[in-house]
gemmi code that builds the backbone of each chain (N, CA, C; Angstrom):
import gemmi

chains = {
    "A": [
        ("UNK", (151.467, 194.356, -115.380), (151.823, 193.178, -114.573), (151.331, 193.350, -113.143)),
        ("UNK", (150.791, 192.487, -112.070), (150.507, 192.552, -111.081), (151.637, 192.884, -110.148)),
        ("UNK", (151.650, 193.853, -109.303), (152.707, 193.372, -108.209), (152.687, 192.823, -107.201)),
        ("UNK", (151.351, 192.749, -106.677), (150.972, 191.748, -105.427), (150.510, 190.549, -106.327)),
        ("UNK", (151.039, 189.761, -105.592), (150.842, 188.246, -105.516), (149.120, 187.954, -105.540)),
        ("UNK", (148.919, 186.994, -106.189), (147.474, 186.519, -106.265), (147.131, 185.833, -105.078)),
        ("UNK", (147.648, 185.263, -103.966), (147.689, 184.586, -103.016), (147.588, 185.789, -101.663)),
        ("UNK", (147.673, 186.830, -101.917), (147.414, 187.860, -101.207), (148.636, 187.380, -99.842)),
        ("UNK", (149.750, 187.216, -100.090), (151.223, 186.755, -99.169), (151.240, 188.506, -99.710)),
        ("UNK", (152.271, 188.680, -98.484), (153.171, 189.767, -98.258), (154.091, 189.774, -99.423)),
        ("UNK", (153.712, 189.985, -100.231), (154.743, 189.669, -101.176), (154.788, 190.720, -102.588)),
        ("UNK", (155.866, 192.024, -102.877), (156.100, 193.087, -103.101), (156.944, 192.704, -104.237)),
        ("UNK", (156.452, 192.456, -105.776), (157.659, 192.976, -106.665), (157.538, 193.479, -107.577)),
        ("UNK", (158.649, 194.708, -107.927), (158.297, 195.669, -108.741), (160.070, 195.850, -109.781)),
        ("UNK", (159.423, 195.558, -111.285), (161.054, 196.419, -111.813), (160.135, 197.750, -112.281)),
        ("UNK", (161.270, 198.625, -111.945), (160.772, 199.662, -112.578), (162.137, 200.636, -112.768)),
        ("UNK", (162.136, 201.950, -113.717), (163.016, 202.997, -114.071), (163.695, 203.558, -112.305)),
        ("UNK", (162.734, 204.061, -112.061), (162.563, 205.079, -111.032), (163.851, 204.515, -109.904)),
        ("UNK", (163.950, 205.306, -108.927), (165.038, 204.941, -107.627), (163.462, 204.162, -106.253)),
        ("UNK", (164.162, 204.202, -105.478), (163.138, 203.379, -104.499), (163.398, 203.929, -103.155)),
        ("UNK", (162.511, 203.643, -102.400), (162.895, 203.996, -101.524), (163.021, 203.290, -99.717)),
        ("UNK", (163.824, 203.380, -99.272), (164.019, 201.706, -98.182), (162.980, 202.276, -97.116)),
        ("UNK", (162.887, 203.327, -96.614), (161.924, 203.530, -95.694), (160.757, 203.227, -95.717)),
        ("UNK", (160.128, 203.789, -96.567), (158.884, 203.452, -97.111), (158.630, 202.160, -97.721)),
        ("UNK", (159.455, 201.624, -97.914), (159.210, 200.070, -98.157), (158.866, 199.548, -96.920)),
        ("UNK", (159.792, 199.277, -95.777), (159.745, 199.276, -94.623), (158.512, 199.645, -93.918)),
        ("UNK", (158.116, 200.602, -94.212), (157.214, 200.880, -93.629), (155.895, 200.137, -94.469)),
        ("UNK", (155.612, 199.766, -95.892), (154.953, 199.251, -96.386), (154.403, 197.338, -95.822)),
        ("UNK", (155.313, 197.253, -95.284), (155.852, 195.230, -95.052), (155.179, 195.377, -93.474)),
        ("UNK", (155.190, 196.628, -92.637), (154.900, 196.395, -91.122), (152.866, 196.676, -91.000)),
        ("UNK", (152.459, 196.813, -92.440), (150.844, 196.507, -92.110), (150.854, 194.560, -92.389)),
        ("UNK", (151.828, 193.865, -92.567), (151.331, 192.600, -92.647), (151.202, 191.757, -91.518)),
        ("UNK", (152.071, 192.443, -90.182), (151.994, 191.377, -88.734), (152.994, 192.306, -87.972)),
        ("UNK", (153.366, 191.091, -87.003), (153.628, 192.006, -85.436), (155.138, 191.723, -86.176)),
        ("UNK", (156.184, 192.477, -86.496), (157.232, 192.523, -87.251), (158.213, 192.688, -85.952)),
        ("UNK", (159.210, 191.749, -85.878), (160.360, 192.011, -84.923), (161.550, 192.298, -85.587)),
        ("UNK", (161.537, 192.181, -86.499), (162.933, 192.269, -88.027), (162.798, 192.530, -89.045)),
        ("UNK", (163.650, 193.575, -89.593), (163.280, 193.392, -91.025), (165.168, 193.694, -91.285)),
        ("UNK", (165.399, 193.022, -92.323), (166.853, 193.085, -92.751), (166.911, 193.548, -94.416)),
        ("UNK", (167.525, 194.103, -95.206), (167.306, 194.278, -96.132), (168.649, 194.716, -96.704)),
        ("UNK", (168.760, 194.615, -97.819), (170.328, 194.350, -99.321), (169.636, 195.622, -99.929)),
        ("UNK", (170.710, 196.242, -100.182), (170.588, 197.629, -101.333), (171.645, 197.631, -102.165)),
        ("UNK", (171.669, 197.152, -103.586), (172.683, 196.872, -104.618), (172.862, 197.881, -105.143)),
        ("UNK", (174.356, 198.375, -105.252), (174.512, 199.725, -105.691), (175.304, 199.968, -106.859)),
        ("UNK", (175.234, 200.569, -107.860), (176.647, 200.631, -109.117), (178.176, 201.263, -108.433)),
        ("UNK", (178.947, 200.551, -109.348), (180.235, 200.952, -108.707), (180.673, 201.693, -109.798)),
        ("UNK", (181.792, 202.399, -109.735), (182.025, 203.054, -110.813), (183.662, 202.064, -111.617)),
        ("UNK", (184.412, 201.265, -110.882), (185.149, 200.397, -111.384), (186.694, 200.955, -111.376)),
        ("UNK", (186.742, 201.757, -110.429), (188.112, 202.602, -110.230), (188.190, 203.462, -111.401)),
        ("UNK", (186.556, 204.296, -111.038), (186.765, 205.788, -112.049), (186.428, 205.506, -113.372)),
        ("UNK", (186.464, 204.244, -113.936), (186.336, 204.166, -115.231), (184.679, 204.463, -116.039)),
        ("UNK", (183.403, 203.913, -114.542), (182.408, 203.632, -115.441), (181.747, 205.005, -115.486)),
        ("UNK", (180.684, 205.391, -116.510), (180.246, 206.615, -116.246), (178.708, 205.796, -115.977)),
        ("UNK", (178.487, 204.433, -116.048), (176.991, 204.018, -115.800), (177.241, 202.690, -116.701)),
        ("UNK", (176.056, 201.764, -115.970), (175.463, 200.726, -116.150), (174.390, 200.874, -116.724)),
        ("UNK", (174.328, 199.884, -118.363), (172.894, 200.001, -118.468), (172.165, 198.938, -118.134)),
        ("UNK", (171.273, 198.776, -117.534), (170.487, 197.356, -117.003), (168.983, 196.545, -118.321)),
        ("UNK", (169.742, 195.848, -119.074), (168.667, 195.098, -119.637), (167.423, 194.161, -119.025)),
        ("UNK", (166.197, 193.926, -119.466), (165.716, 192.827, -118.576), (164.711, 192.621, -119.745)),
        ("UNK", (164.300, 191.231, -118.835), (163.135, 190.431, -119.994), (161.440, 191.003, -119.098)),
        ("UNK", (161.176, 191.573, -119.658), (159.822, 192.034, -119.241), (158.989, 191.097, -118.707)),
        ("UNK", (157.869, 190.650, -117.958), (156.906, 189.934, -117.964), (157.916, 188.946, -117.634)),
        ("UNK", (159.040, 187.885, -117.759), (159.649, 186.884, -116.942), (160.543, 187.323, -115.739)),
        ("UNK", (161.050, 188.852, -115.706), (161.623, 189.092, -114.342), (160.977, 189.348, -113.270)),
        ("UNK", (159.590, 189.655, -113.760), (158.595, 190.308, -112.521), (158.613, 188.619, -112.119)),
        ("UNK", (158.064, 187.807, -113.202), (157.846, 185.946, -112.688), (158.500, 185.398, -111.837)),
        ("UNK", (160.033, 185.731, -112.393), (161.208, 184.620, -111.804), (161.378, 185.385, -110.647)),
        ("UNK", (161.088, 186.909, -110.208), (161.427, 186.953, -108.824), (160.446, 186.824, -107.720)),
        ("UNK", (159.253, 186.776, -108.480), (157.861, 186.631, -107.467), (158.188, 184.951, -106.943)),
        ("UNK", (158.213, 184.567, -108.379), (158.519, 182.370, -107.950), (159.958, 182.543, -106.729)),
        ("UNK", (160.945, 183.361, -106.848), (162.113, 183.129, -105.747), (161.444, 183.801, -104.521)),
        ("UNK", (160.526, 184.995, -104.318), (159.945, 184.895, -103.152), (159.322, 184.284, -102.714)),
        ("UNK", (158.556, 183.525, -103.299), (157.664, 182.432, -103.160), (158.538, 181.561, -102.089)),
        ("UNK", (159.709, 180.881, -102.674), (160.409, 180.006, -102.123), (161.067, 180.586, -101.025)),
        ("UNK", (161.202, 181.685, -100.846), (161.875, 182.272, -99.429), (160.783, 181.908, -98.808)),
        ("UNK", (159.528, 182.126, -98.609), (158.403, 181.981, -97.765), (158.334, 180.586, -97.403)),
        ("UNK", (158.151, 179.386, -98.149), (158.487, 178.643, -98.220), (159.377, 177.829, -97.146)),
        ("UNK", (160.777, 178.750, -97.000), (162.028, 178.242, -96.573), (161.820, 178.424, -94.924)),
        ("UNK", (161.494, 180.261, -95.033), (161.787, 180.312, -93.654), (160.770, 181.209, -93.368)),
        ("UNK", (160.601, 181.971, -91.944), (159.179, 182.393, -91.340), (158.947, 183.434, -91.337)),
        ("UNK", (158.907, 183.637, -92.707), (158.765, 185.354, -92.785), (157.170, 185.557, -92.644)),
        ("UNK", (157.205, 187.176, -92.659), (155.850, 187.934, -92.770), (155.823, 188.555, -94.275)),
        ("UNK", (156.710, 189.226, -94.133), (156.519, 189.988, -95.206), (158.145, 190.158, -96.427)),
        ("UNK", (157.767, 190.256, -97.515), (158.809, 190.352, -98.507), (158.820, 191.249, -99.883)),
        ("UNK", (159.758, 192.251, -99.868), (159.673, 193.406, -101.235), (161.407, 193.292, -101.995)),
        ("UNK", (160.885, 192.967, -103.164), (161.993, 193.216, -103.957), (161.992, 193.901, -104.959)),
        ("UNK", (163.018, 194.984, -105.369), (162.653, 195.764, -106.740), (163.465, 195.790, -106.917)),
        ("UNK", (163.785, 195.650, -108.469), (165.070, 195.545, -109.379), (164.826, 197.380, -110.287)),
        ("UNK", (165.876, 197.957, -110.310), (165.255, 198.779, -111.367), (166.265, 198.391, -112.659)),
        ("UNK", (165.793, 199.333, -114.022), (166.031, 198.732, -115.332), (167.259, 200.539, -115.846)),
        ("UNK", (167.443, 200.359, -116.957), (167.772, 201.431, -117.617), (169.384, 201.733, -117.124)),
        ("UNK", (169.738, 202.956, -117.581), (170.554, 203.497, -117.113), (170.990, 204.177, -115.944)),
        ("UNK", (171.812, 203.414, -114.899), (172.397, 203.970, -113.402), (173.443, 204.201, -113.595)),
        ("UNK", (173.863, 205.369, -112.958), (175.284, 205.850, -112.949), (175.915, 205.319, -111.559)),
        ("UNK", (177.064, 205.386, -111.280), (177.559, 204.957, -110.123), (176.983, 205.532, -108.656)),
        ("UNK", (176.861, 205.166, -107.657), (176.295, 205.616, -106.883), (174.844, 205.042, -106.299)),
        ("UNK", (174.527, 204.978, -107.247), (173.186, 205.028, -107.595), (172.654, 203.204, -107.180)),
        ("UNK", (171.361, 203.329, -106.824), (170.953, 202.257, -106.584), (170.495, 201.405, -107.514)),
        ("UNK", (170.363, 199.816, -107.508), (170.243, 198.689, -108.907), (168.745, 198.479, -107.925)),
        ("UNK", (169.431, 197.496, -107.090), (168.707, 196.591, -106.462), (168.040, 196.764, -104.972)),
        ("UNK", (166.744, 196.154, -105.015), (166.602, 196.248, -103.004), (165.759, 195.039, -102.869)),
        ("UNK", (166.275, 194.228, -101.443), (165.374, 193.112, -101.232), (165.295, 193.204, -99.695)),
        ("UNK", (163.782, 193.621, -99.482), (163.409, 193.466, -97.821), (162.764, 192.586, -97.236)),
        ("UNK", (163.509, 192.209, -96.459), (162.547, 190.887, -95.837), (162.050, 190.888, -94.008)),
        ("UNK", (160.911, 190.871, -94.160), (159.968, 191.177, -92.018), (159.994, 189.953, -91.998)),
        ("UNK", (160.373, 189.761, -90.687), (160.169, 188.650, -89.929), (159.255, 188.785, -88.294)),
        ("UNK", (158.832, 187.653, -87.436), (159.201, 188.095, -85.936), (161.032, 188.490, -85.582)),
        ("UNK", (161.583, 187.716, -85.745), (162.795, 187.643, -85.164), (163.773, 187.448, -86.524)),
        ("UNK", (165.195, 187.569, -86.078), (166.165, 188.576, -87.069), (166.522, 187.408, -87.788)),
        ("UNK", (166.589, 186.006, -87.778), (167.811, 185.116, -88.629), (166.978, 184.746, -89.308)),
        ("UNK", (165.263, 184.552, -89.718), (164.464, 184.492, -90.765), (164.772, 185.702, -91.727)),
        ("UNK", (164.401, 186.895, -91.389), (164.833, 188.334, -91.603), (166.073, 188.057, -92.452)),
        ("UNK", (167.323, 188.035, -92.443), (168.468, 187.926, -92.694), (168.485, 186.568, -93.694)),
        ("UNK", (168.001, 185.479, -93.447), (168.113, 184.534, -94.227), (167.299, 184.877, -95.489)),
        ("UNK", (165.972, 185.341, -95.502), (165.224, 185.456, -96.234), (165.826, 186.585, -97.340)),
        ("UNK", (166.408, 187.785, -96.841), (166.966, 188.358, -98.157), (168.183, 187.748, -98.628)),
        ("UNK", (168.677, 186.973, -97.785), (170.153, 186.595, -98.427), (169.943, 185.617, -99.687)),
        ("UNK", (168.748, 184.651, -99.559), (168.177, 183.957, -100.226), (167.776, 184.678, -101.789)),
        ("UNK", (166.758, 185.269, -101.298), (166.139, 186.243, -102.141), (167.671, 186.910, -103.243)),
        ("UNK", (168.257, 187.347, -103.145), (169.258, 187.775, -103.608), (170.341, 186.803, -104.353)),
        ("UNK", (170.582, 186.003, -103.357), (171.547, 184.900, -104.498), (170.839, 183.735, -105.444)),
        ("UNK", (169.344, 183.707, -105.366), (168.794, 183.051, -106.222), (168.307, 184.668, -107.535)),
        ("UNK", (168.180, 185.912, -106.841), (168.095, 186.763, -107.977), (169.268, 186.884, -108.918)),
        ("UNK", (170.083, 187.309, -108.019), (171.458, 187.207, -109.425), (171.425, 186.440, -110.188)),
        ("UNK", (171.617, 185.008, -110.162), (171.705, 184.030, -111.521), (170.375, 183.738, -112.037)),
        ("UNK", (169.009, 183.974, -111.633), (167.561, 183.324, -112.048), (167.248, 184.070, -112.817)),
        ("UNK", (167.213, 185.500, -112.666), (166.505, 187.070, -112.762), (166.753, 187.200, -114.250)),
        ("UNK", (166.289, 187.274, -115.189), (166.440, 187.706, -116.864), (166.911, 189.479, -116.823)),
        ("UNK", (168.121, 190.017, -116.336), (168.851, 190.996, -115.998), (169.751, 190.905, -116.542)),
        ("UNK", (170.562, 192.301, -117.426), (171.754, 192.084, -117.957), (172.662, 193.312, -117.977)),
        ("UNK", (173.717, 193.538, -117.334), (174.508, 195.019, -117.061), (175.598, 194.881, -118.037)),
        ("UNK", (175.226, 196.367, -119.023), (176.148, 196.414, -120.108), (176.905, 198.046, -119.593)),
        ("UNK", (178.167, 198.198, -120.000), (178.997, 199.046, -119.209), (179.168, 200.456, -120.225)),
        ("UNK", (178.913, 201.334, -119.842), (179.688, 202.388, -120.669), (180.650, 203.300, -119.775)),
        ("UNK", (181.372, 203.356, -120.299), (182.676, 204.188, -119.885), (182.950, 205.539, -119.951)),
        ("UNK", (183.474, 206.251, -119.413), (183.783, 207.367, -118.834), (184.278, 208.205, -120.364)),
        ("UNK", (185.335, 207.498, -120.962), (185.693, 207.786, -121.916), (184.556, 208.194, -123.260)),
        ("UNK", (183.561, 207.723, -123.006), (182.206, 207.819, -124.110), (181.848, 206.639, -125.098)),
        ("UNK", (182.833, 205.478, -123.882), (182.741, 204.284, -125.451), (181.676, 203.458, -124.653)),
        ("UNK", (181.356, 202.480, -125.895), (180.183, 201.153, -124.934), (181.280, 200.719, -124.880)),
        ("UNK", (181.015, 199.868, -123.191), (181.963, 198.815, -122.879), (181.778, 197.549, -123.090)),
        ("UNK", (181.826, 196.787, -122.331), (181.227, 195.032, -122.707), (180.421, 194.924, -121.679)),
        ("UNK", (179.140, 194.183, -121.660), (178.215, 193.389, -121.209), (179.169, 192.699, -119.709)),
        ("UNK", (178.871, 193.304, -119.010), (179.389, 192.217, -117.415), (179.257, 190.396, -117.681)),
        ("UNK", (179.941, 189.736, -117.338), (180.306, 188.610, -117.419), (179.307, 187.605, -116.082)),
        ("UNK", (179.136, 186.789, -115.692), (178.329, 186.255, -115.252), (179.260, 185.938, -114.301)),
        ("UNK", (179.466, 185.553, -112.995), (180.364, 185.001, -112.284), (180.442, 183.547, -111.388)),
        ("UNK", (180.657, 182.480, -111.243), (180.717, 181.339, -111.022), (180.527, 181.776, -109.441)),
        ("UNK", (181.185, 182.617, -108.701), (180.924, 182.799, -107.119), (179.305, 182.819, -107.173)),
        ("UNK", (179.070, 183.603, -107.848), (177.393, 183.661, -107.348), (176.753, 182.524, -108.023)),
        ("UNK", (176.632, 181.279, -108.893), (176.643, 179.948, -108.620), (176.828, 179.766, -107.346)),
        ("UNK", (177.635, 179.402, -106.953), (178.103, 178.900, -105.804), (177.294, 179.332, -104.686)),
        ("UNK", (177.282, 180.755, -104.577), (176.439, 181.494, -103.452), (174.574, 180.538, -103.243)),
        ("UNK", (174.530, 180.252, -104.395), (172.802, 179.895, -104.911), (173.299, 178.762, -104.147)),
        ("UNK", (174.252, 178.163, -104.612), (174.331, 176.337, -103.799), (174.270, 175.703, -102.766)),
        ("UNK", (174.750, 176.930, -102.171), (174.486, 176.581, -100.481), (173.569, 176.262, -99.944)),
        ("UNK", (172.126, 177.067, -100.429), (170.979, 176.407, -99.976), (170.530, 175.168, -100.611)),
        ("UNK", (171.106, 174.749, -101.441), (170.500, 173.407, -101.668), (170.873, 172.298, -100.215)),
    ],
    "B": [
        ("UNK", (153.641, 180.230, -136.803), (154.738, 181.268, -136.486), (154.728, 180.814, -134.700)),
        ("UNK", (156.037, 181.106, -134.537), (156.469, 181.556, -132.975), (156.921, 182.449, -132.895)),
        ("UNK", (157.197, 183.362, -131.518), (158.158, 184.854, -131.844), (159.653, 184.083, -130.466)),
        ("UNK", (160.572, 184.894, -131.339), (161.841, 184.337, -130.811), (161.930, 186.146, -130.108)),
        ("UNK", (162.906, 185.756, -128.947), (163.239, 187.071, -128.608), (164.642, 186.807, -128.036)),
        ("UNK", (165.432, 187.846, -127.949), (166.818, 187.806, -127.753), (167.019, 189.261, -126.960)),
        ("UNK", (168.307, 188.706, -126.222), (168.650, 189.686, -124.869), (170.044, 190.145, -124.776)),
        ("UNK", (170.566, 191.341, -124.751), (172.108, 191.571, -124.585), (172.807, 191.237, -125.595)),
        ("UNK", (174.228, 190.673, -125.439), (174.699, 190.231, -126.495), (174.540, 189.617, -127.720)),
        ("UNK", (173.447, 188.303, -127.271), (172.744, 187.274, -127.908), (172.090, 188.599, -129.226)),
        ("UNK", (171.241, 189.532, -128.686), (170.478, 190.695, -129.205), (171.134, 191.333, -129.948)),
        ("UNK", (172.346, 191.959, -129.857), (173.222, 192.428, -130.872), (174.092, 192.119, -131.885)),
        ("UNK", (174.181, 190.462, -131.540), (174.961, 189.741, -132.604), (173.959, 189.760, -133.665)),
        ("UNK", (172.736, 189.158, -133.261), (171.713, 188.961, -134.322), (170.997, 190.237, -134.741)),
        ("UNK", (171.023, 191.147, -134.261), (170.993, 192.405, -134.584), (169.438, 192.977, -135.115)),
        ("UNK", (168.542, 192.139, -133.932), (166.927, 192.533, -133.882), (166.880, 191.956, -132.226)),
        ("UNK", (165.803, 192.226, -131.386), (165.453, 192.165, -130.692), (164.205, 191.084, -130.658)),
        ("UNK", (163.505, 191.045, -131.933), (162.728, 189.888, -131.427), (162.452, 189.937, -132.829)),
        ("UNK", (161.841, 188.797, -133.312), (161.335, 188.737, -134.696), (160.009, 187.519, -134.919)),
        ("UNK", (159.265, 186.545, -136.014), (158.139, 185.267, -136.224), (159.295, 184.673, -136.782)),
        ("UNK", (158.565, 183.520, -136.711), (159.423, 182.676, -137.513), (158.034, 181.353, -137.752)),
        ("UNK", (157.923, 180.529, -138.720), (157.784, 179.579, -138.903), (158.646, 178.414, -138.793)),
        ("UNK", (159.048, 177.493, -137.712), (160.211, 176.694, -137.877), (159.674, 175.191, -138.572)),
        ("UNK", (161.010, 175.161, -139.066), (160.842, 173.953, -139.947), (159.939, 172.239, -139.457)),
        ("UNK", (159.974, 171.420, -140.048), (159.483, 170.569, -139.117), (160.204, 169.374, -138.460)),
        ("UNK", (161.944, 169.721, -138.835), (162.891, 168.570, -137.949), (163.385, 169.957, -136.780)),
        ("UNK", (162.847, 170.508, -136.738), (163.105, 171.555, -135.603), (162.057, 171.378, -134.172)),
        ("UNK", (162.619, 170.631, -133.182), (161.828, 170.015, -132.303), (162.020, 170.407, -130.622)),
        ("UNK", (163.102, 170.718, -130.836), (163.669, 171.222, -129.450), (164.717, 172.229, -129.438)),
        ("UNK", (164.497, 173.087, -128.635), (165.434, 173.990, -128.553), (167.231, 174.058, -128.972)),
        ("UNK", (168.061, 173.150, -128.700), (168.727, 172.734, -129.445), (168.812, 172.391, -131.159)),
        ("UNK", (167.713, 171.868, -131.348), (167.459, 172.015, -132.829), (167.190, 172.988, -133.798)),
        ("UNK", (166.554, 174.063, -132.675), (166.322, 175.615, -132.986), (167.811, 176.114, -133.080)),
        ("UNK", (168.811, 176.292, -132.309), (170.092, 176.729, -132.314), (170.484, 176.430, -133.605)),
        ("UNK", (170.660, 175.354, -133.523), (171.215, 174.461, -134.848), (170.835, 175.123, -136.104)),
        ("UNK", (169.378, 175.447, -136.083), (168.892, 175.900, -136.913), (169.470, 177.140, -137.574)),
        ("UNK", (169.228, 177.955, -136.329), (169.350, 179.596, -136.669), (170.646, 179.844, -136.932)),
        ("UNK", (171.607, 178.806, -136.246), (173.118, 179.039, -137.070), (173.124, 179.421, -138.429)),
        ("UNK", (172.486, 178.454, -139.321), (172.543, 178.158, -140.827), (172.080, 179.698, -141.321)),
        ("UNK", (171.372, 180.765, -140.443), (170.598, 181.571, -141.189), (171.684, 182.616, -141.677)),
        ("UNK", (172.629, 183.005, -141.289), (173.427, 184.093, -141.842), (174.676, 184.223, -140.378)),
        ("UNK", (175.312, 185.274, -140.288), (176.788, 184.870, -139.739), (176.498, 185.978, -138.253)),
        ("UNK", (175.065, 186.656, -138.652), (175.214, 186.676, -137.064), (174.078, 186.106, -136.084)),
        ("UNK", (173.857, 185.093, -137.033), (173.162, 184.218, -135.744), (174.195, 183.588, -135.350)),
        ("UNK", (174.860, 182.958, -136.452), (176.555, 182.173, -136.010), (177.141, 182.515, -134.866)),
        ("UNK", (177.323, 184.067, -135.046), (178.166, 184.417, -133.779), (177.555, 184.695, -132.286)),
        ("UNK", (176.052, 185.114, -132.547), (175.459, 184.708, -131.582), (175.561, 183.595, -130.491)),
        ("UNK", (175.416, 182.358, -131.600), (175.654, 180.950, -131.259), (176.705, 180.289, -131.069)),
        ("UNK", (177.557, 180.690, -131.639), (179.083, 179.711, -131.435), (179.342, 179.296, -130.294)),
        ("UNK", (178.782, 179.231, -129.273), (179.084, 179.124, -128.055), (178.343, 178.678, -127.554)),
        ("UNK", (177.416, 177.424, -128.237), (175.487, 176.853, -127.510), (175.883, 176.640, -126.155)),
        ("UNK", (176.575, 175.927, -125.597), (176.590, 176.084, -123.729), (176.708, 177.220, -123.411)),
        ("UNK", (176.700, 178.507, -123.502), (176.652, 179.361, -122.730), (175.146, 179.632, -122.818)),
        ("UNK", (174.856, 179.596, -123.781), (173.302, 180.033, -123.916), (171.961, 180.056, -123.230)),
        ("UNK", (171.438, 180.725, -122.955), (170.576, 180.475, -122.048), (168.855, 180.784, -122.783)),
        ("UNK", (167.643, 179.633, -122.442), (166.906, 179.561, -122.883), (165.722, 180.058, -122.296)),
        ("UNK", (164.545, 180.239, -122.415), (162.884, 180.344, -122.022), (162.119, 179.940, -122.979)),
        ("UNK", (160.856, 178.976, -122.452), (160.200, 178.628, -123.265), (158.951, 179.246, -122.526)),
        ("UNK", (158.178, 180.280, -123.380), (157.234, 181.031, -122.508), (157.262, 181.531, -121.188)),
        ("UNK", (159.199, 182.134, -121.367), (159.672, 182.725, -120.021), (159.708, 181.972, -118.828)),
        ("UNK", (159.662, 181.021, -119.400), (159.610, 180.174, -118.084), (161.255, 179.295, -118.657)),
        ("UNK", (162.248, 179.255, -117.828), (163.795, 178.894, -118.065), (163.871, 177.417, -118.426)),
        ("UNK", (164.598, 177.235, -119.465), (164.431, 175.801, -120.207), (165.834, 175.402, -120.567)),
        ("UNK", (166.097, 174.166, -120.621), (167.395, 173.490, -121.199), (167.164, 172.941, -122.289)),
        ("UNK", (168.535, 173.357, -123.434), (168.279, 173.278, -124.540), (167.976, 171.263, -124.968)),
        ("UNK", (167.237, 170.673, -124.270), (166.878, 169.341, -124.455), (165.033, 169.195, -124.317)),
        ("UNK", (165.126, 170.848, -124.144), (163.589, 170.936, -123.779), (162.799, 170.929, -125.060)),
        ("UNK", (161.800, 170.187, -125.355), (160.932, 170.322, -126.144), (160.204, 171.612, -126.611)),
        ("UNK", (160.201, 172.090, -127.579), (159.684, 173.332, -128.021), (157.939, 172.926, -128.237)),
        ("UNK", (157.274, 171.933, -128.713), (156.012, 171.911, -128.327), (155.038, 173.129, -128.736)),
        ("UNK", (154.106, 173.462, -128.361), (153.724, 174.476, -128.681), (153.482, 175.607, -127.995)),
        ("UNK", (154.918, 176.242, -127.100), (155.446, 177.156, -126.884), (154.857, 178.339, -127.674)),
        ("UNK", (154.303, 179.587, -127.197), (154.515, 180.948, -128.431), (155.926, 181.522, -128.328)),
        ("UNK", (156.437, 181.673, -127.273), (157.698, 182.769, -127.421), (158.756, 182.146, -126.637)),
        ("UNK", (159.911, 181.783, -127.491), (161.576, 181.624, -126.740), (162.729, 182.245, -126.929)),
        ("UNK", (163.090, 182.579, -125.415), (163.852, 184.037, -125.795), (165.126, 183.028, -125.491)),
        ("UNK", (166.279, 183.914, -125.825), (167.925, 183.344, -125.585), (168.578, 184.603, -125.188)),
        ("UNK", (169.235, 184.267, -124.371), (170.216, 184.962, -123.911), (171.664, 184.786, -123.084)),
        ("UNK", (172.269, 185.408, -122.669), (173.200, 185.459, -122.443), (173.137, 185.043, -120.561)),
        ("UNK", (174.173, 184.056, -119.655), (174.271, 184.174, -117.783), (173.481, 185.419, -118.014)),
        ("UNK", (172.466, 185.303, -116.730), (172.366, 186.457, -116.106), (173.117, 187.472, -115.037)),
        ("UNK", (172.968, 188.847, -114.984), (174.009, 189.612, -114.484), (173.485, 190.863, -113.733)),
        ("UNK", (172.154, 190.192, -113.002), (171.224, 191.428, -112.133), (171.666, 191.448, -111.224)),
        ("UNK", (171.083, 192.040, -110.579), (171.366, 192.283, -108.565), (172.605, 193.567, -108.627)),
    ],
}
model = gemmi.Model(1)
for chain_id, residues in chains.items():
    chain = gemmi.Chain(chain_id)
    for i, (resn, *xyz) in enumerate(residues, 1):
        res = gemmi.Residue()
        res.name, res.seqid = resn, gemmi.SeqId(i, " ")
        for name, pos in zip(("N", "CA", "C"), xyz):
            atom = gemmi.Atom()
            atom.name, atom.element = name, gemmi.Element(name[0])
            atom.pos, atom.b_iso = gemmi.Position(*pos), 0.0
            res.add_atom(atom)
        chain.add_residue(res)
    model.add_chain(chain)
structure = gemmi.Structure()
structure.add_model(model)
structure.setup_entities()
């Protein structure tokens, strides 16, 4: 799958196994312009008051790389960014451990800030992603439930 | 043939991950596909019992079950999404 954009935009997305890393992302987004901001979301597993021993993260191959390149698309779109990286990773995370990262360069900070907040509440409900739970105890748990707040979160920007 | 693919729950009720199918020819839209795959045995049923929750792609690209299936190659179903 490509991870740069065909349009040659600042525009960074990658699922992959591996952990990530925010610096070097950061530092990846400041060859695109004179950068005054960059704000960025790091989604992390929780463990659920001790119970989880890990999340496993399902995804639809070839439509999550799509549906999150098309939601950066629309951050660019929205507001005045430079540059934008999002990586989802897949598989098994234990608590602690990092899911998600969405960075967004701007000149100045409330593009910056808007642009991942965006980026993020259109990823949760768009993203072909699915967190199934196993427990501490050694059992599978149930599949996480979808939540109506993050609807809501997406709505605002309409 | 089309290939159907299935995700999470949707994936374990029916208990394959993706499979061909030839669909019939009053099978026209995704909804009609549901309908369909109910009839096939009891865990597409349980898959399905619940068509509003369901969630569609027609060549990964996100579809409502009123969407025309057409000549689509691959529609996956699954379950809200639950990334980030």
């Amino acid at each position: 799958m490509p991870n740069q954009d065909h349009n040659n935009l600042a525009i960074r997305v990658q699922i992959q196994a591996e952990d990530f890393d925010l610096e070097s992302e950061i530092n990846h987004l400041k060859q695109f312009g004179d950068i005054g901001g960059v704000a960025s979301f790091t989604g992390l597993c929780r463990d659920e008051g001790g119970q989880l021993s890990a999340l496993e993260l399902e995804h639809y191959p070839g439509m999550a790389e799509a549906q999150i390149l098309e939601i950066c698309h629309e951050a660019f779109k929205k507001f005045d960014l430079i540059g934008i990286t999002a990586i989802h990773r897949f598989g098994k995370i234990a608590p602690g451990e990092n899911i998600v990262l969405v960075v967004a360069a701007s000149t100045h900070r409330q593009a910056a800030f808007d642009g991942a907040n965006f980026v993020m509440d259109f990823l949760k409900t768009d993203a072909p992603f699915w967190k199934k739970e196993h427990l501490k105890d050694g059992s599978s748990g149930e599949w996480v439930d979808a939540k109506d707040k993050d609807d809501a979160a997406k709505d605002k920007w309409r | 043939m089309i290939k159907l693919v299935y995700f999470a729950w949707v994936r374990e009720r029916i208990g394959k991950s993706q499979e061909e199918m030839n669909l019939p020819e009053n099978v026209v839209t995704i909804a009609d596909l549901i309908a369909y795959l109910r009839t096939l045995d009891d865990g597409y049923e349980a898959a399905f019992q619940e068509p509003q929750v369901i969630r569609a792609a027609l060549d990964k690209t996100h579809s409502l079950h009123d969407a025309i299936i057409g000549d689509a190659k691959e529609i996956a179903f699954f379950p809200p999404m639950t990334g980030g």
